[in-house]
N, C-alpha and C positions, 0 to 999 in steps of 0.2 A: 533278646531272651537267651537265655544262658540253660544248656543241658550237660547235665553228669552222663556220663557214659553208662554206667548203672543203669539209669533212668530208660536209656533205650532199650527197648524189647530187645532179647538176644538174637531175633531171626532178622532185625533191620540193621544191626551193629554190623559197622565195618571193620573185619578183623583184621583182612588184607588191602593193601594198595595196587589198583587194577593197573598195570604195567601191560598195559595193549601194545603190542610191535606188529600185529599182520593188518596186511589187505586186503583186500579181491582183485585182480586182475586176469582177466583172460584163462578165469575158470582158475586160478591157484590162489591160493593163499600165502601170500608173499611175506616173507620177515623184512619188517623194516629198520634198517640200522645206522641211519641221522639223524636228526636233531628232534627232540620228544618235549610236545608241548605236557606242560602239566595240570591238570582238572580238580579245581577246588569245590567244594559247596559250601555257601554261605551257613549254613547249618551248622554247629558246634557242638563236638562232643566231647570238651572237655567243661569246667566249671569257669575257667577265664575264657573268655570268649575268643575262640579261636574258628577261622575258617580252617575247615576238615579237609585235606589233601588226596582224593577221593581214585586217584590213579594219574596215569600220561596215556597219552594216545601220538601219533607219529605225525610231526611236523614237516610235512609234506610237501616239495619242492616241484619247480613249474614240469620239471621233467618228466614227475613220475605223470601227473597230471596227463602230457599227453603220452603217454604208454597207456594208459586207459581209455584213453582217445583212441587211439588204432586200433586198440583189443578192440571194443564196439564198435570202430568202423570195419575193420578184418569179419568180424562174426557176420553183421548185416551182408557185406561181400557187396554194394549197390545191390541189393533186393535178393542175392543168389544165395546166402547164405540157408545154412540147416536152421535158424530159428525163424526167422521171416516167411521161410515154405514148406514150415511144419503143417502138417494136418491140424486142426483144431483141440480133434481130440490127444493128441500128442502135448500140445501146448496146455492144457489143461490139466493132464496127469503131471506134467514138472510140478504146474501151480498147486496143486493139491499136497502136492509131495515135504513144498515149501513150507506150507501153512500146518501140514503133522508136523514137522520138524520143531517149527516157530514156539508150537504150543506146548514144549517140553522146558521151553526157558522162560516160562511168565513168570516166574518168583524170583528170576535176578533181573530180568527186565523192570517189573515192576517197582522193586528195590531201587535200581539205580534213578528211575523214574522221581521217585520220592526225595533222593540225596542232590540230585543233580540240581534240579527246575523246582524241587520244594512243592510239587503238586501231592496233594492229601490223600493218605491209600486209596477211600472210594474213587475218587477221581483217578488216581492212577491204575488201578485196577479196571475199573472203564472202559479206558483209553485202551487196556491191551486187548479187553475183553471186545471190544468195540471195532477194534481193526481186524481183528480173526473174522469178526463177523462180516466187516466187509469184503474181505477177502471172498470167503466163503459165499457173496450175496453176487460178487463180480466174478466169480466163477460160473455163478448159475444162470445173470446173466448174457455173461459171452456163449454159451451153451443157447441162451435164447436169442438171440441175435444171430449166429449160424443156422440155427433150423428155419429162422422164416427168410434166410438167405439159399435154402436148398432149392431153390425153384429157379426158372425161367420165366421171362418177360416174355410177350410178343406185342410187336405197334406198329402198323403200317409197315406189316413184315418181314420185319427184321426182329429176331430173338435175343434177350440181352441176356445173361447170367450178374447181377451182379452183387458183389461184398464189398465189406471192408478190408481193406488194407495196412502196413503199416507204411508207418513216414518215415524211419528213417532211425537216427543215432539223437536219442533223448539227453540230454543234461539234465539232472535233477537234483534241487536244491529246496531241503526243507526249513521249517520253522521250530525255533526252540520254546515254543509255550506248547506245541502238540507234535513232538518231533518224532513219535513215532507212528499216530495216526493218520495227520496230514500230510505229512511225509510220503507214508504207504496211500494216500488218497491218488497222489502222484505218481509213484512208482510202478504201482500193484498193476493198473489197467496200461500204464505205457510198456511194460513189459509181455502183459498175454495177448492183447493186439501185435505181438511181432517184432515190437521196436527191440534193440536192443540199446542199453542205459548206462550214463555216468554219475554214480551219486556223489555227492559230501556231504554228508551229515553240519548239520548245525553247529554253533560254537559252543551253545547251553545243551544236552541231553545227547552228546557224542558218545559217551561210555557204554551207553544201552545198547547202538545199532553193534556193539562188539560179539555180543553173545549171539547173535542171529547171522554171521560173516559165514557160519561152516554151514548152516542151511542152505544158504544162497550158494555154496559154492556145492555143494552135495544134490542140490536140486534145479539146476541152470545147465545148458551149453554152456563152454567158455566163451567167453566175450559178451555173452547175454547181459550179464551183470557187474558192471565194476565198481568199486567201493574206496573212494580214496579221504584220508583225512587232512584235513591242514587249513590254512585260512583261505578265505574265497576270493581273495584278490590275483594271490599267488596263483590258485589253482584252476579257478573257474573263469578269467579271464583271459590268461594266453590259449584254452580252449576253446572259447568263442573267436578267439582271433583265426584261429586255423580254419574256418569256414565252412567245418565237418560237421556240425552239428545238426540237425534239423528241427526240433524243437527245445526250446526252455521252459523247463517245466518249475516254476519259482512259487512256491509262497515265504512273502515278505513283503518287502517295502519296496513304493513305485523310483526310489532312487535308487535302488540295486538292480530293477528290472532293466530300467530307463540304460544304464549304463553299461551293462551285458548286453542287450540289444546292439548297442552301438557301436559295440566292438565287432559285431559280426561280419567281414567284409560285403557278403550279401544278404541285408538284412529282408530283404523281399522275399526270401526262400524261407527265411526263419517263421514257423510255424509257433506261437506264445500262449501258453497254459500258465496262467498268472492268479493266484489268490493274495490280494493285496491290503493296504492299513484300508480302515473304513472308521467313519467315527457317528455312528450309529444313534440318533435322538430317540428318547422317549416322551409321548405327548401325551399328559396327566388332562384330560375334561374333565368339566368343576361333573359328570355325573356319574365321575369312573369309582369303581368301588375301591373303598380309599386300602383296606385290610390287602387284596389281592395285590392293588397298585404296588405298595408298600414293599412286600415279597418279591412283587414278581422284580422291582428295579431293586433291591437287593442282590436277587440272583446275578440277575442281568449287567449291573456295576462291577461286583466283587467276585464273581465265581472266578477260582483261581486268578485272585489279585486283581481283578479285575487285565487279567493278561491272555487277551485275547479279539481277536478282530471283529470276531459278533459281537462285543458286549457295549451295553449303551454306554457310551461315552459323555452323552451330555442329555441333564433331562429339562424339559419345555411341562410348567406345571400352572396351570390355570389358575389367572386372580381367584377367582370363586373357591380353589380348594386348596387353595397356597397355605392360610393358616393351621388347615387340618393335619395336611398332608409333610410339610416340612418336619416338625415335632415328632410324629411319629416317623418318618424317615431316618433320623437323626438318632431317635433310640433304637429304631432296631440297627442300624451301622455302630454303635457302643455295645449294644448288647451281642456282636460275634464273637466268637471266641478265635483266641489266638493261639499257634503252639506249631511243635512240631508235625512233618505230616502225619503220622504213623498217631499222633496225640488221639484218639477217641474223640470226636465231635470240633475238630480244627477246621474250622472253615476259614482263615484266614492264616497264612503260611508264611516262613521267609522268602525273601526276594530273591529269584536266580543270580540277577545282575548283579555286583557288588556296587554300582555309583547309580540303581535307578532310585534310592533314597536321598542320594543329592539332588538329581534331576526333578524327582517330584517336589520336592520344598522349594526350586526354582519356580514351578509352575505356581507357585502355595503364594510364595513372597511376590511376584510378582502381580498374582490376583488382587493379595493384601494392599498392595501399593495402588493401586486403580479401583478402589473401593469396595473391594468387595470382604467379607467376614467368612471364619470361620465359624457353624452354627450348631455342630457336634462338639461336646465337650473333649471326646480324645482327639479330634480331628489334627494331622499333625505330630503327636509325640511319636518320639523316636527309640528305638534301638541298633544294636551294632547291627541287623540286618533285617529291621523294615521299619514302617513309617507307617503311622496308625492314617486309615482312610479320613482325608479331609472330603465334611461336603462344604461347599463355597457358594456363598449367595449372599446378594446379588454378582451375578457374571455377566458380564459386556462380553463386547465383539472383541474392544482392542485386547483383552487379556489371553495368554497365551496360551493358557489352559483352555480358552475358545477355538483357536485357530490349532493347536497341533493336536493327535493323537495320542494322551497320554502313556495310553499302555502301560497302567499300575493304577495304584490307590488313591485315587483324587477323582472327585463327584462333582463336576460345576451344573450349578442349577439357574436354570431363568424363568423368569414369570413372564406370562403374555396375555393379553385381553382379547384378543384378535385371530383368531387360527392362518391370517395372514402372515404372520410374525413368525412361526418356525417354519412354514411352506416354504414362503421366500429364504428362510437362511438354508434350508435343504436344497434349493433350488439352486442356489449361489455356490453351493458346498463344491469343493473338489470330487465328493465321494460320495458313494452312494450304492450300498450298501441292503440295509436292511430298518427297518424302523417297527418302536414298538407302539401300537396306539393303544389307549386305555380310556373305555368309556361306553354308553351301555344305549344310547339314544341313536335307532337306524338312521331318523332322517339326517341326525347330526353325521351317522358315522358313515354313509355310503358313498357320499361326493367325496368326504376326504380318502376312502380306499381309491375312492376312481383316480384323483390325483397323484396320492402316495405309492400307487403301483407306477407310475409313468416316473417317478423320480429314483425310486429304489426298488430292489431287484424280490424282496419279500416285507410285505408288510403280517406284523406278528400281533392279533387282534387279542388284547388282554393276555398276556404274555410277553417275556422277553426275547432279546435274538438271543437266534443260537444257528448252527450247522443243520442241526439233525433234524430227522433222522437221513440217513444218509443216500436212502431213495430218494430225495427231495432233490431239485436244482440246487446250485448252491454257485454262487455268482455275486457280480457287481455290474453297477454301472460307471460312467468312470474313470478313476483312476483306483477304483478298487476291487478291479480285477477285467481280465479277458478271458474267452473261453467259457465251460462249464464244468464242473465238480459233481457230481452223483454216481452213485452206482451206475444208473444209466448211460448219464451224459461221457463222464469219463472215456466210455468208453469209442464215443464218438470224437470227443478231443483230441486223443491220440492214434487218429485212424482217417484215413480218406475213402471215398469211395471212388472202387475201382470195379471195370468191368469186364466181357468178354463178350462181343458183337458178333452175331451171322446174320446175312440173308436166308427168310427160310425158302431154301432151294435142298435136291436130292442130295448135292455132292455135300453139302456142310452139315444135312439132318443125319446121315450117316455117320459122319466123322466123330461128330459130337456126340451119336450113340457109342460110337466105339469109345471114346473117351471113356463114357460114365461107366461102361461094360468091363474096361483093363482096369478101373481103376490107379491110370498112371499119373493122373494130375490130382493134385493136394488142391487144388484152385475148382476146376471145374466137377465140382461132387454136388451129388445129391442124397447123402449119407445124410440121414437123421439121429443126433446125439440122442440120448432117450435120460 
């Protein structure tokens, strides 16, 4: 697709070329003056098809790397540091402080959102509107979380105080299909639990985390937050190497965890917060209602390109409603509309990647050759930067659009007579994930929730996956994912509990009054946040 400059709204035109040179380090905002990678978007704002040259961001060497290492091991101090035995309510005002700052830059945030990664205003608007909100939701949590931590225990007379703690000096490495949300789903709770953090931003949607660097650094200790760009091999491996870290905090793929881990000299200490690929089925019963079905695995396929780790990757559609349900599937995947994101009613966008329209026509052709057809008329054609959604049916095991995670525009479909037939290939699966069942008969549907919970981590009854909302668990089982994601949980994945023991005897019931009385321990309080 080809756009005039013209054509773009004046408030989404990129007038200037973003030439980012600072950091964060150790509470500064550092100039960086070596080698600048440079950031395209697939997106074209002239009428010959040109990728748009969208700014440089600072191509970041093993050095700087660990200078943000030390800055976050220096701030923590082993547990002595001013951010780890702050008050709660201390830690909470920074965090507040962060998130007024943040919300004065969602119209260039937003923007680059759209230029970067090619996700569609509503949807980028969302995502920012969406993370403020979690912010905001794990602030009110950790506020709830210390107050039913204001008490004392007693058990066979001994008194216990206890909380959560933090762990330690976090690595945190986000995702470029949600690189500001999931990102922050990461960062936001390992930071007010106490940790202090090493980010990189992604290689897709790095231009955004620019405009939010002087928040973090206006609103942090130094060393609380460090912010480094460059590629993750350079950067995020010789710091695993150094055996400073204490948790990884990754969503991506189980061969980038796998491999960060194993750098770690003591990998037993290393604490892993992982949101990983997952390749997600949808099970069509011949008595699911065919209109919702339709919808809901349109969402479910295609929302933003179908690039994303909830979204169903492969769907399982019963002999019985195969003829209904395929035809209509097919027209409404021709009937989306295509365009830029910023386009009015674009539900299908350009591709971030430049070569994932090569990769998916591998997936396509290689189907093609093992029998299987395309069964959408546009399924397959191409432009300079996307590839019209193929759906493919019939799909076998061997094809490879079966076995790997496409992550883009390619739909493989199978039929099955048997509800043994997608159990066992979930069963079999590396990942596990999420599933969406579709279908309206209890007796039919209650043994299968009772199985499909023991295989994956949410089953989505008449609807598709997704995250949300963000109160929810959010997990794998797996190879696609450790740990938990929620406002809640988050806040437990980045946090150990720790305690403080006495006998109840005179000499320690006094001490301990005098404690709460001076008010000299940030740890043993019974201050109620209100």
């Amino acid at each position: 697709m080809n756009t005039i400059l013209e054509h773009i709204p004046e408030k989404y035109q990129i007038t200037d070329v973003y030439r980012h040179t600072t950091y964060l380090v150790n509470g500064e905002l550092k100039t960086w003056s070596g080698t600048m990678a440079d950031v395209y978007s697939t997106i074209s704002s002239t009428s010959e098809y040109s990728p748009t040259l969208l700014g440089s961001v600072p191509d970041m060497d093993e050095a700087s790397g660990k200078e943000a290492l030390k800055a976050a091991c220096d701030a923590y101090d082993r547990g002595q540091g001013a951010w780890p035995t702050m008050k709660v309510e201390d830690r909470v005002a920074c965090m507040e402080k962060f998130v007024s700052l943040m919300v004065e830059k969602r119209e260039e945030v937003v923007k680059l959102l759209m230029w970067e990664i090619g996700k569609n205003l509503p949807d980028s608007e969302k995502e920012f509107d969406r993370t403020v909100e979690y912010i905001q939701d794990t602030i009110e949590e950790y506020k709830e979380l210390d107050r039913n931590a204001a008490k004392f225990h007693k058990h066979q007379g001994v008194y216990a105080h206890v909380r959560r703690g933090p762990l330690g000096v976090v690595l945190c490495l986000g995702p470029y299909n949600y690189p500001l949300n999931e990102t922050f789903a990461l960062l936001i709770p390992a930071i007010i639990m106490g940790n202090t953090t090493i980010f990189k931003p992604a290689k897709h949607g790095v231009l955004l985390i620019a405009p939010l660097l002087d928040a973090f650094a206006k609103s942090f200790p130094k060393g609380v937050v460090n912010i480094v760009f460059g590629r993750g091999r350079t950067l995020a491996g010789p710091i695993m190497k150094e055996g400073r870290v204490d948790v990884l905090a990754l969503i991506g793929n189980s061969k980038s965890a796998n491999a960060l881990q194993q750098q770690h000299p003591k990998s037993n200490r290393l604490r892993l917060v992982l949101g990983l690929e997952a390749k997600n089925p949808a099970i069509i019963l011949p008595d699911a209602d065919l209109d919702l079905s339709v919808n809901e695995c349109i969402a479910g396929t295609l929302s933003f390109n179908g690039q994303r780790c909830t979204a169903l990757k492969v769907l399982y559609v019963h002999e019985e409603i195969k003829e209904a349900f395929l035809p209509a599937f097919c027209k409404a995947v021709d009937g989306l509309t295509f365009g830029n994101p910023w386009d009015e009613g674009a539900k299908l966008t350009p591709l971030p990647e430049p070569d994932k329209s090569d990769y998916i026509q591998e997936l396509i052709d290689d189907a093609l050759e093992k029998g299987a057809e395309i069964i959408n008329e546009k399924g397959g054609e191409r432009t300079e930067n996307y590839i019209w959604p193929a759906v493919l049916y019939p799909v076998t095991k061997d094809m490879r659009v079966y076995q790997e995670e496409q992550f883009g525009p390619v739909i493989p479909i199978l039929s099955f007579t048997e509800i043994e037939e997608p159990l066992d290939d979930m069963a079999e699966s590396n990942y596990g994930q999420q599933v969406s069942l579709f279908g309206k008969d209890v007796y039919t549907l209650a043994p299968l929730i009772d199985t499909l919970a023991n295989l994956v981590c949410r089953v989505n009854l008449n609807s598709y996956c997704q995250r949300g909302p963000d109160v929810y668990p959010f997990t794998g089982r797996k190879d696609s994912a450790q740990s938990t994601l929620s406002v809640h949980d988050a806040l437990r994945s980045f946090s150990i509990r720790t305690f403080v023991a006495f006998k109840d005897n005179e000499l320690n019931n006094e001490t301990v009054k005098k404690l709460l009385e001076t008010k000299l321990s940030n740890f043993i309080s019974t201050d109620y946040i209100l």
